[in-house]
C-alpha positions, 0 to 999 in steps of 0.5 A, a space after each residue: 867890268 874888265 880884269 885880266 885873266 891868265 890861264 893855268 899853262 902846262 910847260 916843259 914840252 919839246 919843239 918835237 913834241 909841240 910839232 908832232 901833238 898839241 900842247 897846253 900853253 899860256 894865254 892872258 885874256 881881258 874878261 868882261 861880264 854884264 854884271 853892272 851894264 846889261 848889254 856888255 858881253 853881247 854887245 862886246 862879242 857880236 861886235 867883234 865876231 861882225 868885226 872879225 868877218 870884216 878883217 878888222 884888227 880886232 884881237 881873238 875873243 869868245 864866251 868863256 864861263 867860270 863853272 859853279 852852281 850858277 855859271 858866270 859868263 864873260 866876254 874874253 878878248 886875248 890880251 895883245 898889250 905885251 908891255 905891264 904898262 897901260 896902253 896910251 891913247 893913239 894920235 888919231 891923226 896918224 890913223 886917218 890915212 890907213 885904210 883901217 882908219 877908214 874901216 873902223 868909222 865904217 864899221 862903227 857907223 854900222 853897230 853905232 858905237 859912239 864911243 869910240 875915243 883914242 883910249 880904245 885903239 892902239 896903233 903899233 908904228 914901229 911896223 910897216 905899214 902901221 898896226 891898229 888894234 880896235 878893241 872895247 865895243 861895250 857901249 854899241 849896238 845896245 848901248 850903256 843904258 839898262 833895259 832899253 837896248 831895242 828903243 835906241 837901236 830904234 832910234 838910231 836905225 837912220 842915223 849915223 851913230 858915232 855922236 852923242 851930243 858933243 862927243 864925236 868918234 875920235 877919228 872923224 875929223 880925220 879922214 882926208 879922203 874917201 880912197 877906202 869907202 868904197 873898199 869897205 861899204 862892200 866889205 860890210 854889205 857881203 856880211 852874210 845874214 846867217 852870221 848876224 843871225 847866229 852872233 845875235 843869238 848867241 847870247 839869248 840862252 844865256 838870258 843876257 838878252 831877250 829873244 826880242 833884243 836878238 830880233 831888233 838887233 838883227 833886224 836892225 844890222 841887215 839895214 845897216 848893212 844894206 843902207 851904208 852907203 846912203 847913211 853915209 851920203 845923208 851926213 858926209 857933211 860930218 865928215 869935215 875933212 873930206 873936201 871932195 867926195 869921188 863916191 857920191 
């Protein structure tokens, strides 16, 4: 479940006084919970901290709580959309010469999101070099399905992890080259093992996951991390529009 939330803001304060002390201001932010999907909120906020170590686009966020007998917990990304109106989904193509395009496929292979379509990206081109935002990691890692977040991290230890069936990640038909692989294969193998460590367990206190789930889901990124490269190699085929490969 995403809404938006804007925070109460204190206005009125002098340039002199914003640069001399801090002040309250105002921040909009999309909150999820784990209400209906079990794995949202720890799926959303390990993947965006990992994300973030990397140097993606990925806008700020954190574990926010609405205090009361029994707290509620959310995920809280900080809204980067400034118009009022809905976000379109981005020309992939446009995405697949920038080296971001290429770190988002890498990465997504790395927590097997495969549901990465062109409504969960948004690419700003009125600057330059183009801006990509990555944002909506709730179906990853974990994944959608209730109580069985360790059997599919299982089941998709060796795989590559951005298809499901019929439907492919938005971007992988459209990378022409593996300038950038390389780039970032090194970027996700330098993930230090105390971050993936300390973001797993994030959430157990809140009995959002077990401790068992936090074990897996360690377990399994220090394999991926480690493995990229190779799980790359086994399916480069899937990659369709590379026709040379300078990497393997």
């Amino acid at each position: 479940m995403a809404t938006l939330l804007t925070t109460v803001a204190t206005v009125g304060a002098t340039a002199a006084q914003t640069a001399l002390a801090p002040t309250h201001g105002r921040l909009d932010a999309y909150l999820k919970n784990s209400l209906v999907l079990k794995y949202c909120v720890p799926n959303e906020y390990i993947c965006a901290r990992l994300g973030q170590f990397l140097g993606l686009p990925i806008p700020a966020c954190g574990l926010v709580y609405k205090a009361g007998q029994k707290p509620e917990h959310y995920f809280a990304s900080l809204n980067f959309n400034l118009s009022s109106s809905q976000l379109p989904p981005i020309d992939a193509n446009s995405c697949g010469a920038l080296s971001d395009g290429t770190g988002v496929i890498l990465f997504d292979i790395l927590i097997a999101n495969d549901d990465r379509h062109r409504a969960n990206l948004s690419l700003d081109s009125s600057t330059q070099p183009p801006q990509l935002t990555i944002f909506d990691h709730s179906h990853a890692l974990f994944g959608h399905a209730n109580g069985v977040g360790r059997d599919r991290l299982i089941a998709l230890r060796e795989n590559l992890g951005i298809i499901d069936g019929t439907r492919r990640h938005c971007l992988l038909g459209t990378i022409n080259n593996d300038q950038f692989f390389k780039e970032w294969i090194d970027r996700i193998n330098g993930l230090p093992d105390y971050l993936i460590d300390q973001v797993c367990e994030a959430t157990v206190p809140l009995n959002m996951i077990s401790g068992a789930e936090a074990a897996e889901a360690k377990a399994f990124l220090k394999y991926r991390k480690a493995e990229i490269s190779k799980i790359i190699e086994r399916n480069k085929a899937e990659f369709t529009a590379i026709p040379q490969w300078s990497l393997f």
